[in-house]
N, C-alpha and C positions, 0 to 999 in steps of 0.2 A: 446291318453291321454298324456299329456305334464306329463317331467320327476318332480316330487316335489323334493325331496332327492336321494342325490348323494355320497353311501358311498363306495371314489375314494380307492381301491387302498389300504386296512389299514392293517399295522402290529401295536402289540402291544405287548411288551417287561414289562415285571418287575425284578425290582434287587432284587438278593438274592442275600448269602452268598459263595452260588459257579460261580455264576455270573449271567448274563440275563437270565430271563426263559422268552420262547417266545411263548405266550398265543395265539395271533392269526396273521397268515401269508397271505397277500393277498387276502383280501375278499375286493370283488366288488361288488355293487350291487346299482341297480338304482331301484326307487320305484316312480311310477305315484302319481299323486293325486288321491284319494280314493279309493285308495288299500289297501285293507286289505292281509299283509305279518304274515305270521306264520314260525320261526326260529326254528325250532327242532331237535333234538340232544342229545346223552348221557350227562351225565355229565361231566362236565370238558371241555367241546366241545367250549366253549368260546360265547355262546348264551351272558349271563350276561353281558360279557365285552363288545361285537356289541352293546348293547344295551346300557350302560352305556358312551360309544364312543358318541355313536349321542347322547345323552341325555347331551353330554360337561362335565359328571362328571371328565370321561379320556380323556385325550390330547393321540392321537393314536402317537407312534415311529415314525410311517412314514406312508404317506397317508391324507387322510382327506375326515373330512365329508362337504358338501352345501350344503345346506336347501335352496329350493327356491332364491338361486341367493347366500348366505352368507356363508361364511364357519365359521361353529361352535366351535367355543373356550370356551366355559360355560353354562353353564344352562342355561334356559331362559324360557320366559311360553309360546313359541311358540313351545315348546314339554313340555308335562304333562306325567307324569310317576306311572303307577297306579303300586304297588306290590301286594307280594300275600298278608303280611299283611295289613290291612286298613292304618294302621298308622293315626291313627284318633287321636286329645287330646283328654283324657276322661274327662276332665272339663268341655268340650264345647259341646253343641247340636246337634246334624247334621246342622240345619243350621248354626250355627255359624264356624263351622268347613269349610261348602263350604264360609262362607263370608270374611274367613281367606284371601281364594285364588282371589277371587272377588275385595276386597278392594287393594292386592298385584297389580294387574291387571287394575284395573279400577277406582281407588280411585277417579284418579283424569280429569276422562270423562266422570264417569257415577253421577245423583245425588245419594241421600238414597234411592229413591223412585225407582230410572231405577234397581239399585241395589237389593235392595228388592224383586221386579219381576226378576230379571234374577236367583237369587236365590233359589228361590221357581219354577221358569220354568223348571231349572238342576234339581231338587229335582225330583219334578213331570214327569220328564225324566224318571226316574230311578224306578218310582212308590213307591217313599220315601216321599211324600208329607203328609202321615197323619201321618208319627213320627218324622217330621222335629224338632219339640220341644225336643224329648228326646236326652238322651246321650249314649253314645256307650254302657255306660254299662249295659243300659235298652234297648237292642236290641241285635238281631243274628247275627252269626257274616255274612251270607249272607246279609245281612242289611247296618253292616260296609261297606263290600264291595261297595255296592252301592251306600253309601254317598262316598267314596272316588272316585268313579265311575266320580259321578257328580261333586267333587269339581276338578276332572279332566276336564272335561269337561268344565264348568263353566269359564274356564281360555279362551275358543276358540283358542284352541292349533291347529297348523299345521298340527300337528302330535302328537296323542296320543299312548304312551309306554307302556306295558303294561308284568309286568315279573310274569309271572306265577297268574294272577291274580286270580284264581278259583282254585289253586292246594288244597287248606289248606278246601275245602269245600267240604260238602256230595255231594255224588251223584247226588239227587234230586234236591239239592241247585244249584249246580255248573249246571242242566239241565237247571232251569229257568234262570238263570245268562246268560247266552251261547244266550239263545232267545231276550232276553233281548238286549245284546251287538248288535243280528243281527238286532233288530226294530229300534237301535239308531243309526247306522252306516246304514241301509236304506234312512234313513231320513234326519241325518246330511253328509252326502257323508264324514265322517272322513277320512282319510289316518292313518292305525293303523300296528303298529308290535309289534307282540305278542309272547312273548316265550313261550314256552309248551315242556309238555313231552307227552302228551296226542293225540294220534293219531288219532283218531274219533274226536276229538277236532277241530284240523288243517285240518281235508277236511270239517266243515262242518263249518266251518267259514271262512275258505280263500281265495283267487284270487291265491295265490302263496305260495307254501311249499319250503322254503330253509333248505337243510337238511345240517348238519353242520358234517364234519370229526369230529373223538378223536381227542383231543389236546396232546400231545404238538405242536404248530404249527397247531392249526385249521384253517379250510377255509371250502368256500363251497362245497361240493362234487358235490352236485345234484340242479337241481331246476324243481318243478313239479307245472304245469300252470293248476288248479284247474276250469273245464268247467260246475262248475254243475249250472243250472237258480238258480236268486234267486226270491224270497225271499224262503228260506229255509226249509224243515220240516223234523226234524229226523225221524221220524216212515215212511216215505214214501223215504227216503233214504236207508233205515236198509236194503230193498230188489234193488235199484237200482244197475243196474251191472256196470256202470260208476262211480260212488263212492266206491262200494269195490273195485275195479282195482284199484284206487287213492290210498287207503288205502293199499291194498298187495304193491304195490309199493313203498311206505313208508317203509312197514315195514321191507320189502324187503333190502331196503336201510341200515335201523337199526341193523336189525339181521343177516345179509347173508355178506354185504360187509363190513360194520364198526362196527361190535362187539367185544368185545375182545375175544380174539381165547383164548379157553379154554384149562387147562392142561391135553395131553396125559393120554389116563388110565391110560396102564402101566406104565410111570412117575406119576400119580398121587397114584396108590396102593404101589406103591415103597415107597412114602414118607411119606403115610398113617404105613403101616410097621414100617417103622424107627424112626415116632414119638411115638410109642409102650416102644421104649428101650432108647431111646434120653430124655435127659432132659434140659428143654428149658434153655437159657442163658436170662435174663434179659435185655430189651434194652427200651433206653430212645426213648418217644415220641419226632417225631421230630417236630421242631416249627414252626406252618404252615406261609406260606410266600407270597402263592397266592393263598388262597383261594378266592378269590373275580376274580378270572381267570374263576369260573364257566361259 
């Protein structure tokens, strides 16, 4: 498979007050065309920012990303970026919400009419096509999702982005969501990266697991080349022994090598004790400076 994206090499620095805080250190990584990449990692682990990097919101310190031959300075709808929340307007319908990104895109190559059907095609992707009329507020929010789903789509992005997009959804929801993502990414060969915290998540939708160090100074630790056939079925997964390996492996990763090392009992009953007889000092919240380092 020929390389699509090329993210060469990137460190990513923020100023603060005591000076550069440095979010992530040398991450490399080449992504084919229609591969499907899952980024996972504790918090802080610098997922947000890899993502936000190619996506041209951030200019990386040093390194860089190429997209199919260009190296990215800005946003552009040759990546679509879906979050966890819809970020839908509530003024507008679902469809008018995807003909937002549509008319942004195609204003002026497609007529009303090519428009219209490409519109209601992404909809009907998504199996949104019988509440394309209403508005976000007259739907669930696994609904929202799916019109933002499709007004991602709808763009015919190189690469769709996608940060936590099912974290903020039940169970059930986030089950059909997940099948849903594998029947359209069957079909349209997408190139997609996905962030997750969600473990069963990332083997059963991935080609590739990059598992991300703590930060400060994040990077890849691991990468795990996901062999299971597709097209997919979870219940018939739950017992394959090739998918739980995948998954202990992960978590393996998560919780044995990059966890935070916990405090000593006996330092911890120590100080358990002293806070008995100690009475606490007052101290100012400090003012966050890189949360968006996530």
């Amino acid at each position: 498979m020929s390389i699509l994206l090329d993210i060469s090499h990137i460190d990513m620095e923020f100023p603060t007050p005591k000076g550069p805080f440095t979010a992530l250190r040398d991450v490399d990584l080449k992504i084919a065309k229609g591969e499907f990449v899952s980024l996972i990692g504790h918090s802080g682990c610098g997922k947000s920012t890899v993502l936000n990097v190619v996506a041209g919101l951030y200019q990386a310190t040093r390194g860089g990303v190429i997209l199919d031959g260009k190296e990215v300075t800005e946003p552009g709808p040759e990546r679509a970026v879906v979050f966890q929340n819809h970020s839908l307007l509530p003024w507008l319908t679902a469809y008018e919400n995807v003909e937002l990104a549509v008319k942004q895109v195609f204003g002026k190559t497609k007529t009303r009419a090519e428009m219209r059907t490409w519109i209601e095609h992404n909809l009907e992707l998504v199996h949104m096509g019988h509440a394309m009329h209403k508005r976000p507020g007259e739907i669930s929010g696994g609904m929202k999702q799916r019109v933002g789903i499709a007004r991602a789509l709808a763009m015919q992005p190189k690469v769709l982005l996608m940060d936590e997009p099912f974290g903020a959804l039940d169970a059930l929801t986030r089950a059909h969501m997940q099948d849903s993502l594998m029947e359209i990414q069957a079909e349209l060969n997408n190139t997609v990266i996905m962030i997750t915290h969600d473990v069963d998540e990332a083997v059963l939708l991935s080609d590739r697991i990059v598992m991300m160090t703590n930060g400060p100074a994040a990077t890849i630790g691991e990468i795990l080349d996901v062999d299971l056939e597709r097209p997919r079925h979870r219940l018939e997964l739950a017992d394959d022994t090739l998918y739980n390996q995948y998954r202990a492996r992960v978590l393996k990763f998560l919780h044995e090598r990059h966890s935070k090392p916990d405090v000593p009992v006996k330092k911890r009953n120590t100080e358990q004790a002293s806070q008995k007889v100690a009475t606490p000092t007052p101290q100012k919240a400090a003012k966050p400076t890189v949360e968006d380092a996530a």
